[in-house]
C-alpha positions as CSV (number, residue, x, y, z in Angstrom):
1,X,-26.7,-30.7,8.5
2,X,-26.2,-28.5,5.7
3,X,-25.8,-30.2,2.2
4,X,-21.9,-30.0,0.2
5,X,-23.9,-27.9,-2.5
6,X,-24.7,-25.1,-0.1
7,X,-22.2,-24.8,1.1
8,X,-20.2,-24.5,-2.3
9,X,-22.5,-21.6,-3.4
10,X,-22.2,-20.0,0.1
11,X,-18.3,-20.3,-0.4
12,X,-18.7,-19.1,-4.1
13,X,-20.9,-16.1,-3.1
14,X,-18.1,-15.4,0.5
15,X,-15.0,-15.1,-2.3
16,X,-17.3,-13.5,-4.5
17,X,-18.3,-10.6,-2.4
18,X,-15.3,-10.0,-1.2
19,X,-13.2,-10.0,-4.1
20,X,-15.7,-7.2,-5.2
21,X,-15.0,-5.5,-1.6
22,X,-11.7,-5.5,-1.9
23,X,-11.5,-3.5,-5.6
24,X,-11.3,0.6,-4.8
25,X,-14.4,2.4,-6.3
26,X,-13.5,4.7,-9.1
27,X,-12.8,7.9,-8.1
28,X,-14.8,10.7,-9.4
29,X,-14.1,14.3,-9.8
30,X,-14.7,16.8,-6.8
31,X,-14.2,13.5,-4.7
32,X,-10.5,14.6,-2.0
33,X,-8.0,12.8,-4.0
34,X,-6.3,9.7,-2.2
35,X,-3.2,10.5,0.8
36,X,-0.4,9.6,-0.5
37,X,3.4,9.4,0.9
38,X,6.3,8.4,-1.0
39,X,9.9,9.3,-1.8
40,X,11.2,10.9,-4.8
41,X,14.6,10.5,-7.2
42,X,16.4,12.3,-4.1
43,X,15.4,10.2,-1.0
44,X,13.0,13.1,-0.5
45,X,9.6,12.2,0.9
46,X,6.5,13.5,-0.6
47,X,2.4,13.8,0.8
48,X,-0.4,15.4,-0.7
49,X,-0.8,17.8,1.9
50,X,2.8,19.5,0.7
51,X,0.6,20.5,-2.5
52,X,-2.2,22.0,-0.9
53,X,-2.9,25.5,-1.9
54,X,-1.3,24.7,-5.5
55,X,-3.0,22.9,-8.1
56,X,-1.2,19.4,-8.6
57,X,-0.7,17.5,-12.1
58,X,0.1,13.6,-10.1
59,X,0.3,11.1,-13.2
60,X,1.5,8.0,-13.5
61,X,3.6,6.5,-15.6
62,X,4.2,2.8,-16.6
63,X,8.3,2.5,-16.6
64,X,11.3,4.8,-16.7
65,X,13.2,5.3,-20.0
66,X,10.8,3.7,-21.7
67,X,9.5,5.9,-25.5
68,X,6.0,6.5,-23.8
69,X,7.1,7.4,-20.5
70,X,9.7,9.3,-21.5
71,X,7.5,11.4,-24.2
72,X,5.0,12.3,-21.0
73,X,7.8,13.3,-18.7
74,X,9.8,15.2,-21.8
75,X,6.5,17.2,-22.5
76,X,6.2,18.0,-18.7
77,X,9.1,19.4,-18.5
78,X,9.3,21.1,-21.8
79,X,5.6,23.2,-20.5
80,X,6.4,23.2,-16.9
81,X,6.6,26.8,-17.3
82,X,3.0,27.0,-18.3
83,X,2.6,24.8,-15.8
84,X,3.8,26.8,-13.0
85,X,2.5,30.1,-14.2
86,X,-1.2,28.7,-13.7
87,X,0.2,27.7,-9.5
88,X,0.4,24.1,-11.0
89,X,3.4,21.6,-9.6
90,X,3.5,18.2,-11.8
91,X,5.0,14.8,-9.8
92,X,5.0,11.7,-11.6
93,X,4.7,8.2,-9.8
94,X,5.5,4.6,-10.9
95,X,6.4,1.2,-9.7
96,X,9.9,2.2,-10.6
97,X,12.3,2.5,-7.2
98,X,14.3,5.8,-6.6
99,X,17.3,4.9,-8.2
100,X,15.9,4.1,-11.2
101,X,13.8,7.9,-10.8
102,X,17.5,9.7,-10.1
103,X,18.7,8.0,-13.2
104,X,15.5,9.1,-15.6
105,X,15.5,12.6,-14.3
106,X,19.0,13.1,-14.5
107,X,19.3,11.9,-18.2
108,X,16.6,14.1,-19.3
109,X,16.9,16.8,-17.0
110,X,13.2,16.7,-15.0
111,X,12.3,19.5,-12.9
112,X,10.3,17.9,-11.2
113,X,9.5,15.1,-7.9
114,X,9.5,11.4,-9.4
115,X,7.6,9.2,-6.8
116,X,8.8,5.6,-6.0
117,X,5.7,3.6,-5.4
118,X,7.2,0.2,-5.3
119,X,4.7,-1.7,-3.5
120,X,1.8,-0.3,-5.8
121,X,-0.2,0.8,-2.6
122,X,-0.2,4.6,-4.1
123,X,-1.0,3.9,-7.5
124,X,-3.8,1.2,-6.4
125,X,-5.6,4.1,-3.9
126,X,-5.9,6.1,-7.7
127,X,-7.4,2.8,-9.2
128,X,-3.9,3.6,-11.4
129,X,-2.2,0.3,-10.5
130,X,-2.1,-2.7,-13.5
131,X,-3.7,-6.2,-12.8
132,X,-0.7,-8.5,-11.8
133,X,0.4,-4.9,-9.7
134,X,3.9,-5.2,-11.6
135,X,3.1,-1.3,-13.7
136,X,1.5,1.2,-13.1
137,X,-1.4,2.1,-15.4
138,X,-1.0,6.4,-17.7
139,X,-3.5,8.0,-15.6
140,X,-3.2,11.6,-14.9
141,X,-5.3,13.3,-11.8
142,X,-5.5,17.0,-11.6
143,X,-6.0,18.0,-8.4
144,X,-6.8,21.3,-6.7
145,X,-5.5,23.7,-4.2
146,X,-7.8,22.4,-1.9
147,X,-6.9,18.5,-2.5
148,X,-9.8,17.8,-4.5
149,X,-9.4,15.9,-7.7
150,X,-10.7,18.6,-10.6
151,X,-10.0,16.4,-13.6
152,X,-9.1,12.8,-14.8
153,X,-7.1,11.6,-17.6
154,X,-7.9,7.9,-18.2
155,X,-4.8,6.2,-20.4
156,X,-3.9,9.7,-20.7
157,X,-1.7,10.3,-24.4
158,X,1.9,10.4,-23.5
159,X,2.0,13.7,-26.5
160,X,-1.1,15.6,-25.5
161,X,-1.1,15.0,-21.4
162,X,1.0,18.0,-20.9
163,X,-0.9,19.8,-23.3
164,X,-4.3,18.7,-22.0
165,X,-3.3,19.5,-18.3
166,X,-2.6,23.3,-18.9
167,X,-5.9,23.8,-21.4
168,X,-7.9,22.6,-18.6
169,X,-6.4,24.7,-16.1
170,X,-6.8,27.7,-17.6
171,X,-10.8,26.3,-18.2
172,X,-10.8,25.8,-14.3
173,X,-9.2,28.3,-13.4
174,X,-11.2,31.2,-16.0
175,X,-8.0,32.8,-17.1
């Protein structure tokens, strides 16, 4: 018979290694970026594969109409022109639901797909998804025509993202 203090540390080291399991690695750049497939502001469902063959600026934000989120989405739109001239599409994604999206892009007029990830799953496949699962974290993932993530943007600045986004296309893409 086993003795009560091994099997505590067996028990210890079970929930241990599988609490460690359970956590997504980090994702790296050139690594395919995470499937993903969610409705927007409209009702209008969204995958990754709908990008491919276009580069894809997918960030996520923490909250609609909040200052910071609404700063990153503002600057998105404002240089979505840029964006688009470089084959770039930008989609935003939070923990928001798609009424709250329709409401956000319809007060500040955003151009472009607002993805409701209610359950988290989404943002938690982009290790983008906060701690108690309630927000999701500013994280910004370029990805490439070919559905490869090309460039990261840990806690990315809600002034600069936009910003950031097109300097490294034009880097990536030589022009």
């Amino acid at each position: 018979m086993k003795s009560p203090v091994i099997l505590a540390m067996l028990m210890t080291a079970v929930l241990f290694l599988g609490s460690h399991a359970a956590r997504a690695e980090p994702l790296k750049v050139g690594q395919p970026a995470p499937d993903f497939s969610l409705a927007d502001q409209n009702g209008k469902t969204h995958t990754l594969a709908d990008f491919r063959g276009k580069w894809l600026a997918l960030y996520f934000y923490v909250k609609d109409d909040t200052p910071g989120c609404t700063e990153q989405a503002c600057k998105f739109r404002d240089d979505i022109h840029d964006l688009t001239d470089l084959g770039a599409q930008v989609v935003g994604v939070s923990v928001d639901d798609s009424a709250s999206h329709a409401n956000f892009a319809k007060k500040y007029n955003l151009p472009f797909p607002l993805l409701a990830d209610s359950k988290g799953e989404v943002a938690a496949r982009y290790n983008s998804l906060r701690g108690d699962g309630s927000m999701a974290k500013r994280n910004t993932f370029l990805i490439d025509p070919q559905g490869r993530i090309a460039k990261i943007y840990l806690s990315a600045s809600t002034s600069r993202n936009a910003a950031d986004v097109i300097q490294d296309l034009k880097k990536l893409k030589g022009s």
